[in-house]
C-alpha positions as CSV (number, residue, x, y, z in Angstrom):
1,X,-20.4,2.5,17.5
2,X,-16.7,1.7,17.0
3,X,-17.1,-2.1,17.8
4,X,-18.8,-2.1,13.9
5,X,-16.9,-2.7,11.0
6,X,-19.6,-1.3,9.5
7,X,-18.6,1.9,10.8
8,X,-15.0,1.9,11.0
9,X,-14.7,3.3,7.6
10,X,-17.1,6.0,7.5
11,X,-16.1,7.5,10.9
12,X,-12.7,7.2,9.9
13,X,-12.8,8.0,6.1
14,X,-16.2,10.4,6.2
15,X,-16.6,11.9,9.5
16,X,-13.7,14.5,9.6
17,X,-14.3,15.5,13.1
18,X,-13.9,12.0,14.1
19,X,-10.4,11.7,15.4
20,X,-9.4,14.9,16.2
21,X,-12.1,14.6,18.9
22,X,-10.6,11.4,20.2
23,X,-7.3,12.9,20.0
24,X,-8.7,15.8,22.2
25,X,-10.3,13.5,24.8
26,X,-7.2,11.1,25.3
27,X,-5.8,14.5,26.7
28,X,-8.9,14.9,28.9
29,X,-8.4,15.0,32.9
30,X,-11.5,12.7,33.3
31,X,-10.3,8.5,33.5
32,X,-13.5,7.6,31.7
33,X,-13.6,10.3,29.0
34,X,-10.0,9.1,28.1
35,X,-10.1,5.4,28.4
36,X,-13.2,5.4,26.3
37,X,-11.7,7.7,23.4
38,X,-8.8,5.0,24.0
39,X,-11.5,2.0,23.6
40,X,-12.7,3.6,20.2
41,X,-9.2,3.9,19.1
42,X,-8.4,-0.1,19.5
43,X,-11.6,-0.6,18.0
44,X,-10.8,1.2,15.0
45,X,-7.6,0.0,14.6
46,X,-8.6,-3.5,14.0
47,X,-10.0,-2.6,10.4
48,X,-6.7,-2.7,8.4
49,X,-8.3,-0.2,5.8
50,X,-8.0,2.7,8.7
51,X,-4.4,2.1,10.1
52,X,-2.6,4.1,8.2
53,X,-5.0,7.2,8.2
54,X,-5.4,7.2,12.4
55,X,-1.1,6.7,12.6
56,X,-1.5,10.5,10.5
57,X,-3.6,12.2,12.3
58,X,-1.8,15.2,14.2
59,X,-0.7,14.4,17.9
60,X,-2.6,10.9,18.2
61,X,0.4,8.8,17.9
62,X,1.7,10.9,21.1
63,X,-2.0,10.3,22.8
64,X,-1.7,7.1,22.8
65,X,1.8,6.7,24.1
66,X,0.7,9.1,26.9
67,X,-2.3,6.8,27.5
68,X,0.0,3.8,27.8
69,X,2.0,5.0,30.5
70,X,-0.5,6.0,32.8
71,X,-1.0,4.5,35.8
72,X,-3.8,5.7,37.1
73,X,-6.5,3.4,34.9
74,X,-5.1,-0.4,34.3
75,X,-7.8,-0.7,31.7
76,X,-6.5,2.6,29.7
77,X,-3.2,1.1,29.4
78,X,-4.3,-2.2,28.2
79,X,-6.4,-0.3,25.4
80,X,-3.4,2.0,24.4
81,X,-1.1,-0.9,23.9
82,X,-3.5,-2.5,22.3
83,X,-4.1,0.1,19.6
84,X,-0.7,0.8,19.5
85,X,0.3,-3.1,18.4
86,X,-2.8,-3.0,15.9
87,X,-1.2,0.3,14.6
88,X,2.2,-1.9,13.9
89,X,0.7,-4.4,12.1
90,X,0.3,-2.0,8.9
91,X,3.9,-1.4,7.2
92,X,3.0,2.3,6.5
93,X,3.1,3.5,9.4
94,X,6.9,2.4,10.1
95,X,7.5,6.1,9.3
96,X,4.8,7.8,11.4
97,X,5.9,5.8,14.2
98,X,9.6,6.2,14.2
99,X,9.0,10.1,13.8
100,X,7.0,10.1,16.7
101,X,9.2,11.4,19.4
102,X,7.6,9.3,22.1
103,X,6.1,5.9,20.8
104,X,9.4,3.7,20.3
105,X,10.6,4.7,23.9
106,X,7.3,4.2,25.5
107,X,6.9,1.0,23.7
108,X,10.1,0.3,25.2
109,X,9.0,1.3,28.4
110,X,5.8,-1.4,28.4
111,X,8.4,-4.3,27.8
112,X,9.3,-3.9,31.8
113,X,8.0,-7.2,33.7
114,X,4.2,-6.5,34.5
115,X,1.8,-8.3,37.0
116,X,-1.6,-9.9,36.4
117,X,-3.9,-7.7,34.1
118,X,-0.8,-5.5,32.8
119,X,1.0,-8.9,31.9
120,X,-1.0,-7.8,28.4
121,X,0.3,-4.4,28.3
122,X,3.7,-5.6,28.2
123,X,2.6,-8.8,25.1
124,X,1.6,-5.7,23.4
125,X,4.5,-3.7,23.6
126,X,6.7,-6.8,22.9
127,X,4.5,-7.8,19.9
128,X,4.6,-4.3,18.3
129,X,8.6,-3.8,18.6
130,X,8.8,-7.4,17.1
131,X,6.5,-6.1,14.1
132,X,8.3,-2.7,13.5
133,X,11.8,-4.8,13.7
134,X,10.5,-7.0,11.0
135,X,8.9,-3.9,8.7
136,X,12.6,-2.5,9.4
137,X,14.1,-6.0,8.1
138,X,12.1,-6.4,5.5
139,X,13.3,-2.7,4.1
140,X,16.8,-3.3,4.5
141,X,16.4,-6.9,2.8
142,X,14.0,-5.5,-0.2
143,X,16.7,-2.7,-0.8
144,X,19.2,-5.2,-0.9
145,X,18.1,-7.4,-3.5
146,X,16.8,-4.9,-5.6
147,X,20.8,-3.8,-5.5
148,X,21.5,-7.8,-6.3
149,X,19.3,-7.7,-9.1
150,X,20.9,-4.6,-10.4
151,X,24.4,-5.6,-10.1
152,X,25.1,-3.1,-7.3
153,X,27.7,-4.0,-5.0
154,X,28.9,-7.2,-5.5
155,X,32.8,-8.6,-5.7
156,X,33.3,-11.2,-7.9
157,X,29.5,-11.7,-8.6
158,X,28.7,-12.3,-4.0
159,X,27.2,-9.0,-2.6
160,X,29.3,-9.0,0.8
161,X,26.2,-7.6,3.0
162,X,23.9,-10.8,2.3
163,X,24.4,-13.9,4.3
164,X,24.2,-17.5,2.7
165,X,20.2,-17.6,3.2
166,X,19.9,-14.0,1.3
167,X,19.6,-11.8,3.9
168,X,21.0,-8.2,4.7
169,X,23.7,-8.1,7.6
170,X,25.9,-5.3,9.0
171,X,29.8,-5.9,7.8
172,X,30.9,-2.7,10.1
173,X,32.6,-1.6,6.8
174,X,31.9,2.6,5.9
175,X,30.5,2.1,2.6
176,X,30.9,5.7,0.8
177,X,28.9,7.5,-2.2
178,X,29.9,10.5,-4.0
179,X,31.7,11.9,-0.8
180,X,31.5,15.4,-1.0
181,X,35.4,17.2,-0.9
């Protein structure tokens, strides 16, 4: 049902009961209930169109992250990382993702050196932090030259955070802004 991008949309747009009840069975005490809610979750999360909409749904970002550091199903795991790097890949949910309290340390936690199947798991995990580092990047660098563009902190015309190729980098320099006294 998932594996349709037919359906992607309409169980993630139109049927409101949809993820919640995914949500619910990812916290299930069965291996098959939860590795198949799991399955339909990296399905899903291949349509770009429902990303951001499963990141917001209450307590799924922390399902998943549970699901990922099982170790009782190999197959669970795989699935979890896998919708959790799909997840990455939409710059919208950089915010539901760093406020969830678990998902950049079990992220971190996949990166660990894996054998055979779980060698995936751990491309996952890589691939994901690489994306969120580069949504981060690509923050600091747009607020940057929006700043350039506006004049904003520069010396003598040469912003001091931008490098010679444009980009944003740390000085180790307190910057301060209407300090309160």
């Amino acid at each position: 049902l998932t594996r349709s991008k037919k359906n992607t949309n309409h169980l993630v747009f139109h049927v409101r009961a949809f993820l919640p009840m995914l949500t619910r069975a990812m916290d299930s005490t069965y291996v098959n209930c939860r590795r198949h809610a799991v399955y339909a979750l990296w399905n899903l999360s291949t349509d770009k169109m429902c990303r951001h909409e499963i990141a917001s749904v209450h307590n799924l970002l922390t399902g998943l992250c549970k699901c990922a550091l099982t170790k009782e199903d190999d197959e669970e795991q795989l699935a979890a990382s896998g919708a959790l790097r799909n997840l990455t890949n939409e710059p919208s949910n950089l915010i539901p993702m760093t406020n969830s309290p678990q998902c950049i340390a079990t992220l971190m936690e996949l990166t660990s050196v894996r054998e055979g199947k779980l060698n995936m798991v751990q491309y996952n995990a890589c691939d994901a932090l690489a994306t969120l580092s580069h949504w981060l990047r690509k923050v600091a660098t747009g607020a940057s030259m929006i700043g350039m563009r506006k004049g904003l902190g520069t010396r003598g015309g040469v912003n001091p955070f931008l490098d010679q190729d444009g980009l944003y980098c740390p000085t180790h320099q307190v910057a301060t802004y209407d300090q309160f006294e």
